[in-house]
N, C-alpha and C positions, 0 to 999 in steps of 0.2 A: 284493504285496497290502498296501494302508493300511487304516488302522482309520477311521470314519466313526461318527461322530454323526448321530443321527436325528432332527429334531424338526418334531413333527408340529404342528399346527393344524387345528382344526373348519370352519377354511371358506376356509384357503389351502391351498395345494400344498403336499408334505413337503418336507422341508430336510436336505442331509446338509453335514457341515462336519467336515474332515478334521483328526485329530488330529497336532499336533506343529505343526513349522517347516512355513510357508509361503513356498514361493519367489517366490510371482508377487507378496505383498507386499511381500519384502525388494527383488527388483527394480523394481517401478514403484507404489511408494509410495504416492503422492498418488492416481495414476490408478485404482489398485487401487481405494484406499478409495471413489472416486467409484462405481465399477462397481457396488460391493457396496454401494453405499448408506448407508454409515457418515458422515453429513455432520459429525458433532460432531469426529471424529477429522481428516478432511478440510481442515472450517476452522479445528482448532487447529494440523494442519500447514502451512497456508497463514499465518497469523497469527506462528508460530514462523519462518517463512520470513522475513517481512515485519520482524520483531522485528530477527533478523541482518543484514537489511540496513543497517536504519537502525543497528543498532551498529557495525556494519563502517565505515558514513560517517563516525557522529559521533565514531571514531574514526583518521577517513580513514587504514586500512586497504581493500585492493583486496579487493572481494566478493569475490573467489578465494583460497582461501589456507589455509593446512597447515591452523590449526586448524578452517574450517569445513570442508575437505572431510572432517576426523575426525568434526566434529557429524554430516554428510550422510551417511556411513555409520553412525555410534553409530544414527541416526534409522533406516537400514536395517533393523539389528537388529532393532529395536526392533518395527518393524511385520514382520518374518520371524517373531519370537518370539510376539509378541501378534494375530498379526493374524486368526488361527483364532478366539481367546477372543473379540475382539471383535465379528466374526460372531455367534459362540453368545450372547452378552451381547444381540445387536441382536433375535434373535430372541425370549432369553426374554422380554426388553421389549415384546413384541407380541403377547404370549402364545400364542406355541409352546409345547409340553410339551416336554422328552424323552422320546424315545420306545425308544429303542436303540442297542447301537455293534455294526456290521456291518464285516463285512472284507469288504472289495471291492478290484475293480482301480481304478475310478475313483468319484466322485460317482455319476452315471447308475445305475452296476449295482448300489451299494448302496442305495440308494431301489426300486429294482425289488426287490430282493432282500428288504427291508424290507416291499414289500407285497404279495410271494407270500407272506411266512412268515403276515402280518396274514391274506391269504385263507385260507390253509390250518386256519388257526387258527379263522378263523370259522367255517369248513365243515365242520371237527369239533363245534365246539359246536352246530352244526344239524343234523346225524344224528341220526338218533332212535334210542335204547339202549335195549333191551332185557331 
């Protein structure tokens, strides 16, 4: 079971974004961030990309080589470590709230799990007390 952030908005769909290291960042980087819609991360990694080349030339040094494949993974990290934050960052910029952190087995069942508790919640505050 993971831990999942909730965050809600008045007129999109909920949002879960799972705490800690991200694998599917650390493994495909760039493509990740596309997926997820993160463009500013995207085209600094594309530009960073671009940057190395051209140093690698103007230093005719072979694109391949010890110290970028170190940069290529340090850059792994990087997006394994942050690439949750940066999610929850995308959203609170679009004004998402949070709303909750659910333990779930995946995304899916903590959002579902999130909007039984929201119903049950409302359905008590609408019985009528006596």
């Amino acid at each position: 079971m993971r831990q999942y952030n909730i965050y809600d908005h008045p007129f999109r769909r909920v949002e879960a974004v799972k705490q800690g290291w991200s694998w599917p960042a650390f493994f495909f980087s760039w493509l990740w961030a596309a997926i997820k819609g993160l463009w500013g991360i995207l085209f600094g990694f594309i530009l960073l990309q671009i940057l190395l080349l051209v140093i690698w030339d103007a230093l005719e040094i072979p694109a391949i080589n010890l110290f970028d494949i170190f940069i290529q993974v340090a850059l792994s990290f990087v997006f394994g470590l942050k690439g949750n934050a940066w999610r929850e960052e995308k959203f609170l910029s679009r004004g998402y709230l949070y709303a909750d952190t659910i333990t779930a087995a995946n995304s899916t069942g903590s959002i579902a799990l999130y909007i039984n508790k929201n119903r049950k919640q409302a359905n008590n505050r609408d019985e009528p007390h006596d």
